[in-house]
C-alpha positions, -999 to 999 in steps of 0.1 A, spaced: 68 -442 -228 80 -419 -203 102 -399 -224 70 -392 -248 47 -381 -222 73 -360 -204 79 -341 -242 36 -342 -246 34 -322 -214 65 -294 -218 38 -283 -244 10 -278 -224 -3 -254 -199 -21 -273 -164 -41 -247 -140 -23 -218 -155 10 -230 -144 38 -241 -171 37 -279 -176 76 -282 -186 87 -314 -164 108 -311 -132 147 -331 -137 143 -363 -116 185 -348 -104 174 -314 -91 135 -322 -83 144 -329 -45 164 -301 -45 140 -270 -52 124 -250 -18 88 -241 -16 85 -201 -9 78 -185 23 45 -167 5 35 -203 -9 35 -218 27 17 -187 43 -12 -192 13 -17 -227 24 -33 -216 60 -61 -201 38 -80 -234 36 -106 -218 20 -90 -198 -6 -72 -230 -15 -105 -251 -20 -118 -222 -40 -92 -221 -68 -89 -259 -71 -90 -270 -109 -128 -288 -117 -130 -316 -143 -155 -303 -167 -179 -335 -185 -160 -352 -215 -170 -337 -246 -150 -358 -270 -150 -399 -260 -122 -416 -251 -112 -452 -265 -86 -457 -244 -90 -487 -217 -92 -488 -181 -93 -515 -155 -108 -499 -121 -93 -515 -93 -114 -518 -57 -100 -534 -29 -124 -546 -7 -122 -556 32 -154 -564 56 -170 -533 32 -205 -554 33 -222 -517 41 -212 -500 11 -197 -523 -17 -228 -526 -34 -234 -496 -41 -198 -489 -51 -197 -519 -75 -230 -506 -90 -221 -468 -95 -186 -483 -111 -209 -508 -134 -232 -481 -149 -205 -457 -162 -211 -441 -198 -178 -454 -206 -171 -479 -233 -138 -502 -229 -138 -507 -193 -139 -536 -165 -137 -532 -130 -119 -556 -107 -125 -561 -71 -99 -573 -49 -115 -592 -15 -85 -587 9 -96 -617 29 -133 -606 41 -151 -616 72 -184 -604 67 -206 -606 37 -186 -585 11 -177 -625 -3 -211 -629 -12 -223 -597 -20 -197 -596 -50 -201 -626 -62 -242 -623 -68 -230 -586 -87 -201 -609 -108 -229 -627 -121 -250 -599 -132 -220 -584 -150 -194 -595 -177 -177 -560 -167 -168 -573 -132 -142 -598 -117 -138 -606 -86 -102 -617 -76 -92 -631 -37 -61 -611 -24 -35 -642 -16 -25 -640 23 -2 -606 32 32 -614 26 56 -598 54 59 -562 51 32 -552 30 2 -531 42 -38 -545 34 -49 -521 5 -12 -517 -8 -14 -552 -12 -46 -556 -30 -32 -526 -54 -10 -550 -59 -29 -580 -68 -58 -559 -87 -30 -543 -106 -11 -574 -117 -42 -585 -135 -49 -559 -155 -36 -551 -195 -53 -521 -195 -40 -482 -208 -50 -468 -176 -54 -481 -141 -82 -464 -118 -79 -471 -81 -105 -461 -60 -118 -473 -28 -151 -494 -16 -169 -469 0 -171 -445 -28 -200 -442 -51 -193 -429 -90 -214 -402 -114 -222 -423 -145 -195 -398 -162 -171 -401 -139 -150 -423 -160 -153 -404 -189 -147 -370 -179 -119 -383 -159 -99 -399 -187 -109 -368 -211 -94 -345 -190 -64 -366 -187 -54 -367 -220 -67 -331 -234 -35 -325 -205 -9 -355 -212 -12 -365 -175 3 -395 -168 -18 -395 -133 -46 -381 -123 -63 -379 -85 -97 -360 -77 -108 -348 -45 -142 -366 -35 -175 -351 -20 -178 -358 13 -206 -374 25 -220 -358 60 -255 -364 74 -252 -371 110 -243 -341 135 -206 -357 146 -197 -366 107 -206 -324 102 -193 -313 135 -159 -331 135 -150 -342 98 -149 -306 81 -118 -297 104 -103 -335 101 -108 -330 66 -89 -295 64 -61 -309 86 -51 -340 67 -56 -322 32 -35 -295 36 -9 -317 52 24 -313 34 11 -291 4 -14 -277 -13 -33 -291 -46 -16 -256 -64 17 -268 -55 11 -306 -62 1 -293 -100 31 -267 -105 57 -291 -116 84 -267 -105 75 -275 -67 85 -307 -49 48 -311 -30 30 -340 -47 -5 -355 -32 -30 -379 -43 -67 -389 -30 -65 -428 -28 -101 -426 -32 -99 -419 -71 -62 -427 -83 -60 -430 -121 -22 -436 -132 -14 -449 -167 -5 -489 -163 29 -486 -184 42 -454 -162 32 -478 -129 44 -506 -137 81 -487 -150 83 -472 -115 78 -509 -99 43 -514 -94 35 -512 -54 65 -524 -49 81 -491 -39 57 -482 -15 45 -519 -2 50 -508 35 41 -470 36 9 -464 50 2 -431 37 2 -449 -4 -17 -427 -20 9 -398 -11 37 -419 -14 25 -432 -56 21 -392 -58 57 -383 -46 71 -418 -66 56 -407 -101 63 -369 -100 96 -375 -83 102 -398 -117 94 -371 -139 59 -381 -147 31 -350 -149 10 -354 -119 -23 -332 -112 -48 -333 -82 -81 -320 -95 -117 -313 -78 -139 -341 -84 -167 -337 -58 -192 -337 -92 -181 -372 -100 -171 -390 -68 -185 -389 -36 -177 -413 -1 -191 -411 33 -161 -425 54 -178 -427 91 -210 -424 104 -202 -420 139 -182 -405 166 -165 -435 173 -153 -444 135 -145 -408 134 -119 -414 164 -103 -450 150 -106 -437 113 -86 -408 119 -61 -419 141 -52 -443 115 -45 -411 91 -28 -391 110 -4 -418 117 4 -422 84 10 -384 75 46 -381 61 52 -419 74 49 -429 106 40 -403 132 67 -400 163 51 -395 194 72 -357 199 56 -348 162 22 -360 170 24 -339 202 38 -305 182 12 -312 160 -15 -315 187 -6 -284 203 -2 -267 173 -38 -274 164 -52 -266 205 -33 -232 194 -51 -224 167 -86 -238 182 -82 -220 216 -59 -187 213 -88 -165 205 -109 -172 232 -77 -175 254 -72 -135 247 -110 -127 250 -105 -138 285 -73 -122 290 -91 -92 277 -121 -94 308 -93 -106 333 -71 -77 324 -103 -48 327 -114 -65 360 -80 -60 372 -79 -23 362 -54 -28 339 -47 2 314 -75 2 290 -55 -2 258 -41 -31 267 -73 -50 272 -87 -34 244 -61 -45 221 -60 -82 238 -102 -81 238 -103 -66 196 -81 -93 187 -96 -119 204 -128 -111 188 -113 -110 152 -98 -146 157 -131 -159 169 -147 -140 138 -117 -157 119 -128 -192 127 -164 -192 124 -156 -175 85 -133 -205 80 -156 -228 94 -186 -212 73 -163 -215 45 -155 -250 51 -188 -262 57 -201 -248 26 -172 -268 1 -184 -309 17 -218 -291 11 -236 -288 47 -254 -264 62 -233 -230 69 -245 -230 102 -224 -258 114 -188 -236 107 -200 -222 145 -189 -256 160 -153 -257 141 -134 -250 176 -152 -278 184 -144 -299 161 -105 -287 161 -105 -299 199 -121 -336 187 -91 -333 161 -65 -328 186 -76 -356 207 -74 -378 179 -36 -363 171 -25 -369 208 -42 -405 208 -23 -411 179 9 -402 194 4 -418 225 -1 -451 206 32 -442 187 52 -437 222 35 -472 238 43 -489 206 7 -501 202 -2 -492 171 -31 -486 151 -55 -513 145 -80 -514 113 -105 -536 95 -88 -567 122 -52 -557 112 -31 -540 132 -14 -521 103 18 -501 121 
């Protein structure tokens, strides 16, 4: 299976970027260039030139079992389920795992199971040692299934009725043997547009850009756990979950597993098909978060989560750090080139940000005007970094959904 695949897509092109597979015995050992890690501090520019999924023009018969796991998600699995259970796609089912709910996900699904032969509803047995919650339910969802193609998405997502469809189309027109989409983010109250647009830039750019995850010459490999489609026989050769059973970041670490293998990977832009809103508040912005960054690259040390915290004060407060050098410096009668220089620049990195954040703002799709608050919300972001370090160094961990999870 692999060996086929691997031959499909050394004859294919993928984003304009030779699709001739990486050897598993030199992948780890190429470099990314100095040019390629400079390009990946243009947030923008990188959203801009992320491949799209076009609409399927040619049906697939190929079948899929979408996988949700589903903890205390009584706010949004309806909708989830339903958007899943109305796609134009023929030879499908969708299985929802309940990881052990305490609300009233239980019922919810279980009044949708009996509206639809499509939908199964499976418990999660109790976490054995050493795995994490979803990676576990992965696990479980993906043990029952006989399907081509596996789709793991997550509860608070809601699906395009062609989502599916286009999904697997573009899939095989390529000879992917995964597939992950980035989803539109969902933002309507003033923190969730304030905050998330620089949380969002932070944690995906993280490690590599979607450009680099696609070139199969490049080591960098991401995914978006919130639409995963992997082919079942190239899963379950590479060991199911089993791998990556206690690695919180999973959706990076199946990326990293399968392209390390061999396989053709490619992260796409889905915000046409798939859609989430994570939090809705200030507060699940904060816990949310913390979790994430906490699980960037593994576990975060408390000495990384500090670089990284002052890296990204930096980069929210060195522009208007030289603006008041510059007044400082002219109040001072200090020569006035110096201040000039100090006061031009500082104005051009203020200028800088706001683009960014206009820039940013417009790809989740909210109003430009609210790119003025990124310094804001990079100071929320490296709050959130420092509390996750500090929980790191007191060896508290991070709690979610009940669990504490590292």
């Amino acid at each position: 299976m692999r060996q086929q695949h691997t031959s499909e897509a050394q004859r294919t092109v993928v984003g304009g970027v030779s699709s001739a597979a990486p050897r598993s015995a030199s992948f780890g050992k190429r470099t990314v260039s100095l040019g390629t890690r400079l390009r990946r501090l243009n947030l923008v520019r990188t959203a801009r030139t992320t491949v799209s999924v076009p609409p399927a023009t040619i049906p697939s018969t190929s079948s899929v079992t979408v996988i949700v796991p589903a903890r205390n998600e009584e706010r949004c699995i309806e909708e989830c389920v339903r958007s899943l259970l109305s796609q134009s796609y023929a030879n499908y089912e969708v299985v929802v795992v309940d990881d052990g709910s305490e609300d009233a996900t239980p019922a919810i699904l279980k009044r949708l199971e009996a509206e639809s032969v499509r939908l199964r509803v499976i418990q999660a047995p109790p976490l054995p040692r050493g795995w994490l919650g979803q990676t576990w339910a992965w696990e479980t969802g993906t043990g029952q299934a006989t399907s081509e193609w596996l789709l793991l998405t997550d509860a608070d997502t809601q699906h395009h009725p062609g989502a599916l469809a286009a999904a697997i189309a573009f899939a095989e027109a390529r000879h992917l043997d995964m597939l992950s989409l980035m989803a539109r983010q969902t933002l309507v109250s003033f923190w969730e547009r304030a905050v998330m647009p620089a949380c969002l830039a932070f944690v995906g750019h993280a490690g590599g850009s979607p450009a680099e995850t696609n070139d199969p010459h490049s080591p960098v490999a991401k995914a978006n756990g919130q639409f995963l489609l992997i082919r079942r026989a190239v899963h379950q050769s590479l060991g199911g979950c089993v791998p990556i059973r206690s690695i919180g970041d999973n959706d990076r670490a199946v990326a990293r597993l399968v392209k390390g293998s061999g396989y053709r990977i490619m992260l796409a832009d889905g915000r046409d098909w798939v859609q989430t809103r994570m939090y809705r508040s200030l507060r699940e912005i904060w816990g949310g978060f913390s979790r994430i960054v906490s699980f960037i690259d593994g576990k975060v040390s408390s000495a990384r989560g500090f670089g990284l915290a002052a890296l990204t004060l930096g980069l929210a407060v060195w522009p208007f750090g030289l603006a008041g050098l510059a007044l400082a410096w002219r109040d001072t009668g200090t020569a006035y080139a110096w201040w000039w220089v100090a006061a031009l620049l500082g104005v051009l990195g203020i200028l800088g940000q706001v683009a960014t954040g206009v820039g940013l703002a417009r790809w989740v799709r909210i109003p430009p005007a609210y790119g003025l608050l990124r310094p804001m919300g990079l100071l929320v972001l490296v709050l959130i970094i420092l509390n996750s370090a500090f929980q790191s160094l007191l060896g508290h961990g991070v709690a979610w959904k009940g669990r504490r999870v590292v």
